[in-house]
N, C-alpha and C positions, 0 to 999 in steps of 0.2 A: 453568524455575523457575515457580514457582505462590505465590499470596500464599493462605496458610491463615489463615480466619479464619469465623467462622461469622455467618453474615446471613441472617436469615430461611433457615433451615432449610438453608441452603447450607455445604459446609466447604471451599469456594476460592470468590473473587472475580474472581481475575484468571490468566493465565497465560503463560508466554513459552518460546517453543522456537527455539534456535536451532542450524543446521543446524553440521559442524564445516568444511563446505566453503566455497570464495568462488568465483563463476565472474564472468567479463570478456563477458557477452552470452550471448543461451540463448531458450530456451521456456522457461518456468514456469507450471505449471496445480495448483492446492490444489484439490480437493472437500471442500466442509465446506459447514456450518449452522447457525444461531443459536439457540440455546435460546427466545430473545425478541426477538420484531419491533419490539418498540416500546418498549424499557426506555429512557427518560429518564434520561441520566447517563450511559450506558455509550459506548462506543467501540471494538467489536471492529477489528481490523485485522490484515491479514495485507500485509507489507512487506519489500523488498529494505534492505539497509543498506550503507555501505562497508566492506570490511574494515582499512582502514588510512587514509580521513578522511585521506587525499590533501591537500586543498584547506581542512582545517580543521573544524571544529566544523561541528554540524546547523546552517544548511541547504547551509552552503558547499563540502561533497562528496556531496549529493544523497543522495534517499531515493526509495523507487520506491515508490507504494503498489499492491499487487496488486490490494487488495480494501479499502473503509473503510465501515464502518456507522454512520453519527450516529444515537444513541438517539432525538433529536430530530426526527429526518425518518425515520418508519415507511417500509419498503420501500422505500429508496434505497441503492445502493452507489455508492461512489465509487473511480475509479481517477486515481490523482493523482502528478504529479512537484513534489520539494521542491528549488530548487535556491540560490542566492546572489540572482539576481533575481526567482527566482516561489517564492513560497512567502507561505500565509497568512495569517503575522504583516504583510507589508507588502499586503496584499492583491491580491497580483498569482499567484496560483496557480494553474497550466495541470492542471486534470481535465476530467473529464465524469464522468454519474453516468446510471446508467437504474434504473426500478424493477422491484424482483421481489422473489417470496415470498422472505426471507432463511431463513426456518425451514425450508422444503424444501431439498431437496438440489441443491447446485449447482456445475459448476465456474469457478474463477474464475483465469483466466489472462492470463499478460502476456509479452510476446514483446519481447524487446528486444535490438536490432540495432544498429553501428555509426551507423545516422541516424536511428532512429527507435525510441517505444516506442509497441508498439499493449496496446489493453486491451479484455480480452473478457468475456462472463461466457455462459457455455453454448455456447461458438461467437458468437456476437453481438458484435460488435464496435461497441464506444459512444464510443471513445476513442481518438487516436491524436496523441503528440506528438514533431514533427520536430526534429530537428537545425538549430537554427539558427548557428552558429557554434561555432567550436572553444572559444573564451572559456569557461575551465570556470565562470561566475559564471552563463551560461546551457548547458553540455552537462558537468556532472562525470560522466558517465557514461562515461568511457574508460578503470576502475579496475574493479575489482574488489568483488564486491558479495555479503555471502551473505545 
């Protein structure tokens, strides 16, 4: 889906695609690029979701972010997990973040395993967060995500 609308000479703003699969652990690698490095306002992201919110509404069956771009912070990506205890609203949220050209081309992957989810951007690995108990409030991650 895509929000059609016209902004300064643009006719989409925003857009959303989602995949019709759900897989339970995996490699995931997106190649993509940002129109703009430095748009103030914006939010690109590329994210895992649950398919069936298991455990309840965002954040309490987790959200895997692949890749996140704050408008605000030029040439930063962020790879981040949203769960029942870590997640930004209470400000306890487990990412890491490196910098790089967002408008070149790049891949940005996330490997996520029964203990652990690592986060890479070109091979580079900036990010890696464990399993710390089964307690899905910290690990919803034993569902199904597309």
């Amino acid at each position: 889906r895509a929000t059609r609308e016209d902004f300064e000479g643009r006719k989409y703003t925003s857009a959303k695609l989602e995949t019709r699969d759900a897989w339970r652990y995996g490699k995931f690698s997106v190649r993509a690029r940002l129109q703009h490095g430095d748009a103030r306002g914006t939010w690109p992201a590329i994210w895992l979701l649950p398919q069936d919110w298991k455990y309840g509404s965002w954040p309490h069956s987790g959200e895997i972010d692949i890749m996140e771009h704050v408008g605000y912070e030029p040439g930063r990506i962020h790879g981040t997990v949203h769960t029942s205890s870590y997640h930004h609203s209470i400000g306890t949220q487990k990412g890491g973040s490196m910098h790089t050209d967002v408008r070149e081309w790049h891949t940005y992957t996330v490997e996520w395993r029964p203990e652990v989810v690592i986060f890479a951007c070109d091979g580079v690995i900036y990010q890696v967060f464990r399993k710390e108990s089964d307690d899905p409030a910290l690990w919803p991650f034993n569902q199904e995500f597309y």
